[in-house]
C-alpha positions in Angstrom: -54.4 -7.1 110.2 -55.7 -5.1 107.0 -51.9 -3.8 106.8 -50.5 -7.4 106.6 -53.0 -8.6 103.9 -52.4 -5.6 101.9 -48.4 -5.5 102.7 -48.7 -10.0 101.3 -50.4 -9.1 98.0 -54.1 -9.8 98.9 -56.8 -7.8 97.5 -59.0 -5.3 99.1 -61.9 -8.2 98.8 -59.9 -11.0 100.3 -59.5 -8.5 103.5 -62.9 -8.1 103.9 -64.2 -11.4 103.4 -61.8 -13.0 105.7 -61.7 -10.4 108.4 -65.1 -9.5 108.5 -66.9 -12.3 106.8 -68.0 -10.1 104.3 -70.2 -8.2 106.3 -71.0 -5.2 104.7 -72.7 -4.1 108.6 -69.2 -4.3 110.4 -67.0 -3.0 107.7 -67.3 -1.7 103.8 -66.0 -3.3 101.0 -64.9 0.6 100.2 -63.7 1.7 103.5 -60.5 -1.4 102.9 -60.2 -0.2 99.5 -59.3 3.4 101.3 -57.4 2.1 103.8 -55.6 -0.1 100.9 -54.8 3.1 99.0 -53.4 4.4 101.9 -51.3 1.7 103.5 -49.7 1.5 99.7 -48.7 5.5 99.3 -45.9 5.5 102.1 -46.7 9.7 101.9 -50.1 9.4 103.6 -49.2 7.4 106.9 -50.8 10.5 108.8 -54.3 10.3 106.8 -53.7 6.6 107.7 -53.2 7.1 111.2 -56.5 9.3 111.4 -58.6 7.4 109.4 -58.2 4.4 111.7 -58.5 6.0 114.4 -62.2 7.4 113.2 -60.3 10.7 114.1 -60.5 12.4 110.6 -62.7 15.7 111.1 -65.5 13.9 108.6 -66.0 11.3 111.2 -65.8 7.4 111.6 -65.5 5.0 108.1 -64.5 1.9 109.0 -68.1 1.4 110.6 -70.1 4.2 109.6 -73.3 2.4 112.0 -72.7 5.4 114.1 -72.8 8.1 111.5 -76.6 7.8 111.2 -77.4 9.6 114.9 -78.7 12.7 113.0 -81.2 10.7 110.7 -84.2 11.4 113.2 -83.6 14.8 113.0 -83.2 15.1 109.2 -86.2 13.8 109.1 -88.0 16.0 111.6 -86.4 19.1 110.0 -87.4 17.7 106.6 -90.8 17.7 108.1 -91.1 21.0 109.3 -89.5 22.5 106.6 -90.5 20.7 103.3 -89.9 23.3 100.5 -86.1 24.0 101.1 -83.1 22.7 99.3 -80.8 20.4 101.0 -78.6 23.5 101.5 -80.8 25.4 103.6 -82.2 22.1 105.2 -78.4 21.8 106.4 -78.5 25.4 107.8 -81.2 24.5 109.7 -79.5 21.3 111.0 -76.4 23.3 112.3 -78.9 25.8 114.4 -80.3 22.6 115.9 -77.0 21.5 116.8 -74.9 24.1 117.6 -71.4 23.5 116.1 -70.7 23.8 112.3 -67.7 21.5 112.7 -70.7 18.6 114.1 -72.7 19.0 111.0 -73.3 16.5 108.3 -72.6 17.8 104.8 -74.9 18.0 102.0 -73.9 14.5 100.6 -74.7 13.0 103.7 -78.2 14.2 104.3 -78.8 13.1 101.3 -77.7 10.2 102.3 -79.9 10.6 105.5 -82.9 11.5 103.5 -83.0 7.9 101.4 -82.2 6.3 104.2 -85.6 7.6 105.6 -87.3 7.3 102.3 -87.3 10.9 102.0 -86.7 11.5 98.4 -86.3 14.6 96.2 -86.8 13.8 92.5 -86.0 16.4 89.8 -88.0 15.4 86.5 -85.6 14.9 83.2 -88.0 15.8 80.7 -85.3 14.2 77.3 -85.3 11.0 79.5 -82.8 8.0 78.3 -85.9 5.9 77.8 -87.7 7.8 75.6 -87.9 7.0 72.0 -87.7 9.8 69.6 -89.8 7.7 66.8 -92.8 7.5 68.9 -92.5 11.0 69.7 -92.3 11.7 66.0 -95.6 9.5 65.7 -97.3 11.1 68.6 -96.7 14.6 67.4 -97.9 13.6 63.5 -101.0 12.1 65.2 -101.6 15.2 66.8 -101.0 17.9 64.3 -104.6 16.7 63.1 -106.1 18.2 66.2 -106.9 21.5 66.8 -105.5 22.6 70.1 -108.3 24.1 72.0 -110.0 20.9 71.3 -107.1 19.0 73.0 -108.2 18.2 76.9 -105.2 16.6 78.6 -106.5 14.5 81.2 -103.9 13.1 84.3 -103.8 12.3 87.4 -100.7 12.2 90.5 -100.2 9.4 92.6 -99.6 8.5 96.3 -97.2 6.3 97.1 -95.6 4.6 99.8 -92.1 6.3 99.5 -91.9 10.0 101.2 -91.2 12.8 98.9 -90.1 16.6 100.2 -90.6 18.8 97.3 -88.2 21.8 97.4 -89.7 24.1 94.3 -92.6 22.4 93.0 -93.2 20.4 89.8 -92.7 21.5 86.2 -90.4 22.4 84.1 -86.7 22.4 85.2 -88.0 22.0 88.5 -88.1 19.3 91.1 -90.9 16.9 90.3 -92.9 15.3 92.3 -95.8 12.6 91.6 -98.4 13.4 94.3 -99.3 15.8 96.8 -97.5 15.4 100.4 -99.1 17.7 103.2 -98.0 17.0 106.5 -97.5 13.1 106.7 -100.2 12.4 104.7 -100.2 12.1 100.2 -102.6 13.4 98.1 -103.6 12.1 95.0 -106.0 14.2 92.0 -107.0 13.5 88.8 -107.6 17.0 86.6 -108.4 17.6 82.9 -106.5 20.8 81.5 -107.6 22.8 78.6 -106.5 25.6 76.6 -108.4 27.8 79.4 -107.4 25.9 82.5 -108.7 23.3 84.6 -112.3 22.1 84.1 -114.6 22.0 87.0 -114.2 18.3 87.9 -110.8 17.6 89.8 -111.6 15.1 92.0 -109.5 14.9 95.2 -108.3 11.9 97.1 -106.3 10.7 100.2 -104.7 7.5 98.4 -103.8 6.6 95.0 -105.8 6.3 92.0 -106.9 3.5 90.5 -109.1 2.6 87.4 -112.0 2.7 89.3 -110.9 6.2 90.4 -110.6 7.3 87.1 -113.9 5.7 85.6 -115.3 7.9 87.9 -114.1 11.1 86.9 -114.2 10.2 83.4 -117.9 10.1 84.5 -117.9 13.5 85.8 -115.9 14.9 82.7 -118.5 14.0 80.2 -120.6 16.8 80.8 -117.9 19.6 79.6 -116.6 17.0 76.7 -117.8 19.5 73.5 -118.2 17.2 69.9 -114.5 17.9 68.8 -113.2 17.4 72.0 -109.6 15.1 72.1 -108.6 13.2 75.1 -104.5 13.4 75.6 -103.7 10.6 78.4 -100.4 9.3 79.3 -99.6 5.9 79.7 -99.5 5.1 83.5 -101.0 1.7 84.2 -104.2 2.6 85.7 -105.2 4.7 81.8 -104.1 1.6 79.9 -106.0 -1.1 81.2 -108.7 -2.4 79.5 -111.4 -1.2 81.9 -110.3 2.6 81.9 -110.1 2.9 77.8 -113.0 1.3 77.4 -114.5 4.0 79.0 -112.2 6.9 77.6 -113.3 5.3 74.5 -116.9 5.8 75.2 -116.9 8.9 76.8 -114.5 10.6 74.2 -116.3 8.9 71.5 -113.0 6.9 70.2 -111.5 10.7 69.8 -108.3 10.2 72.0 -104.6 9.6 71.8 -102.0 8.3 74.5 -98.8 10.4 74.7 -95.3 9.4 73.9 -93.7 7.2 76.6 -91.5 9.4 79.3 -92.2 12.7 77.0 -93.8 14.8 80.2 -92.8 17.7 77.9 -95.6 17.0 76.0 -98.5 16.9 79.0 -99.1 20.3 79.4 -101.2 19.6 82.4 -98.1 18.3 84.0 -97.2 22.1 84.2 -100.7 22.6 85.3 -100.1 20.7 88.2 -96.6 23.2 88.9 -99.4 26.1 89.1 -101.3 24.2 91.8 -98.8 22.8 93.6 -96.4 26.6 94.0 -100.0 28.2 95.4 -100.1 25.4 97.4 -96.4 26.1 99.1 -97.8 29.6 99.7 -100.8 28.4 101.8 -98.6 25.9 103.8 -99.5 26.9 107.2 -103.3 26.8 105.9 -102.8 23.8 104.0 -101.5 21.6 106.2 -104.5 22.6 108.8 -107.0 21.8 105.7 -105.0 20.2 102.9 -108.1 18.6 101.1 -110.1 22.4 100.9 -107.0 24.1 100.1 -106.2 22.0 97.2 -109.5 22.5 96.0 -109.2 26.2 96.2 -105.9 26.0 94.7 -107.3 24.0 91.2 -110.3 26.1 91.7 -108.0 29.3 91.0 -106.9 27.9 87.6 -110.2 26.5 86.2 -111.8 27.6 83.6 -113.8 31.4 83.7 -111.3 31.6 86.5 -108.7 34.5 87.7 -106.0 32.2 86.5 -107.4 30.0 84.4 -105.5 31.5 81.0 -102.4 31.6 82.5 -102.6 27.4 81.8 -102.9 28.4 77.8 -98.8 28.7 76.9 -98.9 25.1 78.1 -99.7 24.1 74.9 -97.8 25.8 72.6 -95.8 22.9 72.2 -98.6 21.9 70.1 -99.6 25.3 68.9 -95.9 25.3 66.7 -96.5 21.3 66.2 -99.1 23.1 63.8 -97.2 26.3 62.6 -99.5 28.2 64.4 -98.8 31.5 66.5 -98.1 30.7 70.6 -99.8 32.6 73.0 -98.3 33.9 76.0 -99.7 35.1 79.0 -98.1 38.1 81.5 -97.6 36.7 85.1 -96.7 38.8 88.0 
């Protein structure tokens, strides 16, 4: 039937509509372009033959409803193994099933991981959407500011959707927005300075909201010196009225909102990479006591702490915004 409405001139959409009744559950709009593209080049009757016959050695596309059988275990080996790459994750999927000729390929658990809401998202720091003329204006705004007065205050989210992080977040990295142990997300909200975290990360298991960060903003104000600059982004729960009314208070209207989708520009968003990689390498602990462990973890990079000045290069971005020398610090 596809051969005769391809063979009398109809298009690849006609086919589908009127054979299928354009259901996109019993037969893809692509899978007749394909079989169009072979029914035309008179070479490929073979390929034809095979892909019709769901015989082709990367399985069944005319109805791919019965490609998704490894889904469940995807997701379990995501699970278990949450800091690989989708390479290795693949390795692991061809021990559990026993034949490399069986296994899905890379593009397909991929495909297996969105379908479960199991998402890997890799952070483009020179985003499409950001605007190099408030850049430009953010970065005037803050050459006026000394740097170790700058404290660049954040927090992560938990949401509903399931990320797997395979390296961490920061710079060139994948990025994540919250902390996932186990099946449950973690959210924190963290103020980094020149010489690390300060002593008030506050530690949830949901996401933050405005009353979340009035809170901390609360517990900030002690450590909040007379020079003291607030750097916030612009995430929904900083910008509404109750929250900057506070930041306003508390910071004594000494504060500035950073550049629209310029992470770049957040050192703590690199703060947060340090956390997050000694996380990974308490995983076993972690996941018995995620909540203590991530407080150990911040602990490690606050202030007076053993790593608390490996936080300062964050900033250089603003040290040369001022023509003054970067600082770097020697890590093992």
């Amino acid at each position: 039937m596809i051969f005769s409405y391809c063979m009398n001139g109809k298009s690849a959409k006609e086919c589908h509509d009127g054979l299928f009744l354009g259901s996109e559950q019993l037969c893809k709009l692509n899978n007749i372009h394909k079989i169009f593209r072979l029914c035309i080049d008179g070479n490929k009757e073979a390929e034809k033959i095979k892909y019709l016959s769901k015989s082709s050695v990367r399985g069944p596309k005319v109805n791919d409803s019965n490609g998704q059988w490894y889904d469940d275990l995807v997701e379990n080996l995501s699970c278990n193994y949450p800091t690989v790459s989708t390479v290795v994750l693949r390795q692991h999927l061809e021990a559990a099933i026993g034949g490399a000729s069986t296994v899905p390929s890379i593009s397909s658990i991929k495909r297996a991981l969105k379908r479960s809401e199991l998402k890997r998202k890799r952070c483009t720091f020179l985003s499409n959407a950001q605007d190099p003329v408030e850049v430009y204006d953010h970065m005037e705004r803050m050459a006026k500011v000394e740097v170790d007065d700058i404290i660049n205050m954040d927090e992560t989210s938990a949401q509903s959707k399931k990320f797997r992080p395979v390296y961490g977040r920061g710079v060139g990295e994948v990025v994540v927005p919250e902390f996932r142990i186990g099946d449950k997300m973690y959210s924190a909200i963290a103020a980094l300075t020149t010489a690390g975290f300060l002593p008030c990360t506050a530690i949830y298991d949901s996401a933050c909201d405005s009353a979340s960060i009035q809170s901390f903003l609360h517990d900030l104000e002690p450590f909040i010196l007379q020079n003291s600059v607030c750097l916030l982004d612009n995430a929904s729960v900083n910008v509404c009225e109750d929250s900057l009314q506070v930041v306003n208070r508390t910071f004594h209207g000494r504060w500035a909102r950073n550049a629209p989708y310029s992470p770049r520009l957040a050192p703590i968003e690199r703060g947060f990479s340090l956390v997050w990689r000694l996380v990974q390498q308490r995983w076993e602990e972690a996941q018995q006591d995620p909540v203590r462990v991530l407080e150990e973890c911040f602990r490690f990079y606050e202030v007076g702490q053993p790593g608390g000045s490996a936080c300062s290069p964050f900033f250089n971005v603003y040290r040369r915004n001022r023509n003054e020398p970067e600082v770097y610090v020697a890590t093992d």
